[in-house]
One Martini backbone bead per residue (centre of mass of N, CA, C, O) as a GRO file, in nm:
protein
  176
    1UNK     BB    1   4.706  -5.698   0.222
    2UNK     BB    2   4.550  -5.703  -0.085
    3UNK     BB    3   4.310  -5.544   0.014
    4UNK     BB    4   4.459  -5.286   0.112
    5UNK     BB    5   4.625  -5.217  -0.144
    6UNK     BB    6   4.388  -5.191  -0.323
    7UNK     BB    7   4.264  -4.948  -0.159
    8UNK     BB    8   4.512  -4.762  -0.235
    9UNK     BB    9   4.464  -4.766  -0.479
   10UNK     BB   10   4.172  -4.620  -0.540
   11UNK     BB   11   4.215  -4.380  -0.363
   12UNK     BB   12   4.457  -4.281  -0.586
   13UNK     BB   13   4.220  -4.248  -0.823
   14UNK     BB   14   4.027  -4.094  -0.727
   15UNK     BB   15   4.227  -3.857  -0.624
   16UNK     BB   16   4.313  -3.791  -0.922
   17UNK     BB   17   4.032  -3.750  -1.057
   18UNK     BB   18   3.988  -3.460  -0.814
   19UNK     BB   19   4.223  -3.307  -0.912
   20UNK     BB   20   4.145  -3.252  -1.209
   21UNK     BB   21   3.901  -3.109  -1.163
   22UNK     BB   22   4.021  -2.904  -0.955
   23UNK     BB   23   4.172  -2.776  -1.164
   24UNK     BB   24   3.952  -2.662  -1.373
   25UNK     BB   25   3.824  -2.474  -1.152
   26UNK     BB   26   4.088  -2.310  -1.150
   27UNK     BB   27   4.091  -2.219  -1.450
   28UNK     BB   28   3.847  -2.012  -1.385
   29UNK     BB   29   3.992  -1.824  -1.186
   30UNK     BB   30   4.189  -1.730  -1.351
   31UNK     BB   31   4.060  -1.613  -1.582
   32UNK     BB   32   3.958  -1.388  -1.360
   33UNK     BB   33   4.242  -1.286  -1.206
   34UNK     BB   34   4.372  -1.181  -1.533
   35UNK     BB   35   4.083  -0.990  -1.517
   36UNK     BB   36   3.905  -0.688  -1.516
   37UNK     BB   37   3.714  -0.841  -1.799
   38UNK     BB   38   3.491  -1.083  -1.879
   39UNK     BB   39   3.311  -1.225  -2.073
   40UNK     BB   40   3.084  -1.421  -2.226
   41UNK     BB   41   3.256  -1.526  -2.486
   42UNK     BB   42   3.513  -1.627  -2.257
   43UNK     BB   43   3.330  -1.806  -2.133
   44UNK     BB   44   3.254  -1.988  -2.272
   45UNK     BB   45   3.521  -2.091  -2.455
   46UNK     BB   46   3.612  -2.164  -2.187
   47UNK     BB   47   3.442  -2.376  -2.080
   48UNK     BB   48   3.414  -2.557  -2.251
   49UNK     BB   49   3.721  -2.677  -2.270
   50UNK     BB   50   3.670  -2.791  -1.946
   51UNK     BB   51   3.397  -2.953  -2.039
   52UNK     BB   52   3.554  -3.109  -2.209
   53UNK     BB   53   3.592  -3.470  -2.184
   54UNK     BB   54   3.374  -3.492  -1.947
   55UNK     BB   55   3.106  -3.580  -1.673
   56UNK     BB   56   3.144  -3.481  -1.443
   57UNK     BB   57   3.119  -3.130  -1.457
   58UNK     BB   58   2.800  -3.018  -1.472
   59UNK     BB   59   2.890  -2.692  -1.469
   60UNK     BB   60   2.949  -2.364  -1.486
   61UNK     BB   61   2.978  -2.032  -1.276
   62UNK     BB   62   2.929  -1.690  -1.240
   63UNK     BB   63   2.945  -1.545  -0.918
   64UNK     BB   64   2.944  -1.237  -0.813
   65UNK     BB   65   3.026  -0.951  -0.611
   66UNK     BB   66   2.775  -0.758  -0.520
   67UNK     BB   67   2.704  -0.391  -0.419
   68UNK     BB   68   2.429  -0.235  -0.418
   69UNK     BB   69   2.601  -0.015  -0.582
   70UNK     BB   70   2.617  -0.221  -0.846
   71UNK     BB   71   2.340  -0.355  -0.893
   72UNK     BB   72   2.283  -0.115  -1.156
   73UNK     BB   73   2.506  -0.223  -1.355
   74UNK     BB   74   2.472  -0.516  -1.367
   75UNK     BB   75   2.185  -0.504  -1.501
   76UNK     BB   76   2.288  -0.389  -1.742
   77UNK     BB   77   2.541  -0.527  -1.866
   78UNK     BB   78   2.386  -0.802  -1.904
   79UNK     BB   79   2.166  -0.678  -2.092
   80UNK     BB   80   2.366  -0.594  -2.305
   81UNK     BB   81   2.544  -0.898  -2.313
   82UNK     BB   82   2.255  -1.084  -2.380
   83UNK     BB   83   2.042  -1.047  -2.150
   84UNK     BB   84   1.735  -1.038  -2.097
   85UNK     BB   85   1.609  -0.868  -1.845
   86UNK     BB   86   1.826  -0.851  -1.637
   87UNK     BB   87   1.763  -0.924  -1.294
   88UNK     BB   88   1.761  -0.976  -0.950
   89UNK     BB   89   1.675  -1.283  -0.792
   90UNK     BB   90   1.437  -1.476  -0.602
   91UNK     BB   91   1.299  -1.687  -0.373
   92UNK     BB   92   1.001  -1.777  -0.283
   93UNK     BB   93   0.819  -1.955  -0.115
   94UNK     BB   94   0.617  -2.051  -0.372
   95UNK     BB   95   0.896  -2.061  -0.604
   96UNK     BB   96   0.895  -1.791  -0.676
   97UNK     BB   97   1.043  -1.547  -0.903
   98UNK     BB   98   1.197  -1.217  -0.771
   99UNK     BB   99   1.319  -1.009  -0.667
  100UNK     BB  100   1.549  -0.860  -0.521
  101UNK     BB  101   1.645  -0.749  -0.184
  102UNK     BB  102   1.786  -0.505  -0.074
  103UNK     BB  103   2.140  -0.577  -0.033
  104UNK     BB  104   2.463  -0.494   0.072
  105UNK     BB  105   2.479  -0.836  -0.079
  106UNK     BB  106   2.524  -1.039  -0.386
  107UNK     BB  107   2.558  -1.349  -0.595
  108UNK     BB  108   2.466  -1.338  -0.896
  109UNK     BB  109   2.422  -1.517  -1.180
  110UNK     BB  110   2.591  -1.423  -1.471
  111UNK     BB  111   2.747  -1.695  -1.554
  112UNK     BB  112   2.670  -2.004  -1.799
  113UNK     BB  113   2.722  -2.282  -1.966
  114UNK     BB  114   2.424  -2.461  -1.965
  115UNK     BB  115   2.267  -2.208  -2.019
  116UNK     BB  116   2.029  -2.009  -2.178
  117UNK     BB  117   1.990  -1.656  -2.181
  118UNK     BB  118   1.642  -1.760  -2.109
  119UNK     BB  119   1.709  -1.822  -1.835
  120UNK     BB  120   1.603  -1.785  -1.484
  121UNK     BB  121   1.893  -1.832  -1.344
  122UNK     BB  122   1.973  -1.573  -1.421
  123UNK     BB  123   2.039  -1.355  -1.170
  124UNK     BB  124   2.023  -1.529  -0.905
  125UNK     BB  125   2.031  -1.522  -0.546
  126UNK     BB  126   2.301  -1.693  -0.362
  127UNK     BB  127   2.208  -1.496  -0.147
  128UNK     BB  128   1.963  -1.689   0.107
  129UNK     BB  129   2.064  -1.821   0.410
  130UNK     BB  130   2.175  -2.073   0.291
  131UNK     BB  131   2.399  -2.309   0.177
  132UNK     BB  132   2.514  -2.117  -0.017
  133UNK     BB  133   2.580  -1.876   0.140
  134UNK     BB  134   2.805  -2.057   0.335
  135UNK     BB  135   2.992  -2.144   0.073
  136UNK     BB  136   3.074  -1.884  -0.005
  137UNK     BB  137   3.151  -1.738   0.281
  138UNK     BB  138   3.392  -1.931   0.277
  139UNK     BB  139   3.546  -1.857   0.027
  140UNK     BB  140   3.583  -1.564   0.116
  141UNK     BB  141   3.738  -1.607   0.378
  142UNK     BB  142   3.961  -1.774   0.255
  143UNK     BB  143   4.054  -1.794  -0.027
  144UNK     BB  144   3.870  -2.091  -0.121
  145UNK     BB  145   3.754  -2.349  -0.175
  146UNK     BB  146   3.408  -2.441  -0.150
  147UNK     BB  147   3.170  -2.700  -0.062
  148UNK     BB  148   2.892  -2.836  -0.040
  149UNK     BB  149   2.685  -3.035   0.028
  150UNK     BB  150   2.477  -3.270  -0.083
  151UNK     BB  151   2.241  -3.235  -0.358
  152UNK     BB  152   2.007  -3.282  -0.532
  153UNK     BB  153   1.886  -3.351  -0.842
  154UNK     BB  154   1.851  -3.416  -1.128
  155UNK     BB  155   1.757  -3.658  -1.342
  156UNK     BB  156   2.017  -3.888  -1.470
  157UNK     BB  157   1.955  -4.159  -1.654
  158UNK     BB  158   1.708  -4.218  -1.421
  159UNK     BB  159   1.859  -4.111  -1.189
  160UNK     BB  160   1.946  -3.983  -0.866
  161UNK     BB  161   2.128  -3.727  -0.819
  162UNK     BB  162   2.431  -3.643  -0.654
  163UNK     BB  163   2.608  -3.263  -0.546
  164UNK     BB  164   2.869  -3.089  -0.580
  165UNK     BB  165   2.914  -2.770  -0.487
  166UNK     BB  166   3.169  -2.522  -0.612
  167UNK     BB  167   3.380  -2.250  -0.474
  168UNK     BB  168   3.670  -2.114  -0.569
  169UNK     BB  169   3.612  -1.807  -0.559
  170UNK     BB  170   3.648  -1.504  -0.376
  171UNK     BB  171   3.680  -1.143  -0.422
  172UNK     BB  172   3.765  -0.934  -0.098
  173UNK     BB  173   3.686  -1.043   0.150
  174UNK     BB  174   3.513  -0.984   0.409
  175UNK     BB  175   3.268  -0.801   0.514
  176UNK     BB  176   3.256  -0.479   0.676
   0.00000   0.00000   0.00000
């Protein structure tokens, strides 16, 4: 009965840990449904306070749903708004980075917490056909979070890290 009752202490200690994370997830979601137009330096702003005094959220981005038609808008807005160079990129089978192929929708990383705006994954479109790709299309479906499996990450001092990415949700629904 002892060991019963400790297994549901830890279990609602755990659990409330994970509902904190994922209220400041939704705190990110709130603030771009809360306006037709957030900045890079809202975006900074923001974010650092949601990822201030806390060590599990290793960083957020804004990843948007971007239409063809939309593509070429967004490629000079973000060369704009302070990244250089900025364009939708994917990833070649040899690992190298290069433009990404015109298709019909793609979700490209435009705002980031945690890279400097030379870093290459700014532009990255997370339309993969993989893990990334399904994770977000649920979350675009259900316009709901959802969280991809667990996934290596970098050596985090000194140990290899796993970890979950989650999509608080994409505006839109369903592509037609």
């Amino acid at each position: 009965m002892e060991l019963s009752s400790q297994g549901t202490g830890y279990a609602l200690t755990l659990q409330f840990g994970i509902d904190a994370y994922l209220r400041r997830v939704a705190g990110l979601r709130a603030l771009f449904d809360s306006s037709d137009h957030v900045s890079r330096g809202q975006f900074d702003k923001f974010t650092k306070q949601l990822l201030s005094g806390q060590s599990a959220i290793l960083g957020m981005s804004w990843i948007p749903r971007v239409s063809a038609e939309q593509r070429a808008a967004l490629e000079r807005d973000a060369a704009l708004d302070g990244v250089p160079g900025y364009r939708i990129k994917s990833v070649a089978a040899d690992g190298t980075l290069g433009p990404a192929p015109e298709k019909s929708e793609c979700y490209p990383i435009l705002f980031t917490a945690t890279e400097d705006v030379s870093s290459p994954v700014y532009g990255m479109d997370l339309n993969d056909g993989g893990v990334r790709q399904r994770t977000l299309e649920r979350a675009r479906d259900t316009d709901a979070m959802a969280t991809s499996p667990a996934v290596h990450a970098s050596k985090r001092h000194g140990t290899p890290s796993r970890v979950l990415r989650g999509v608080a949700g994409i505006r839109g629904g369903p592509a037609a």
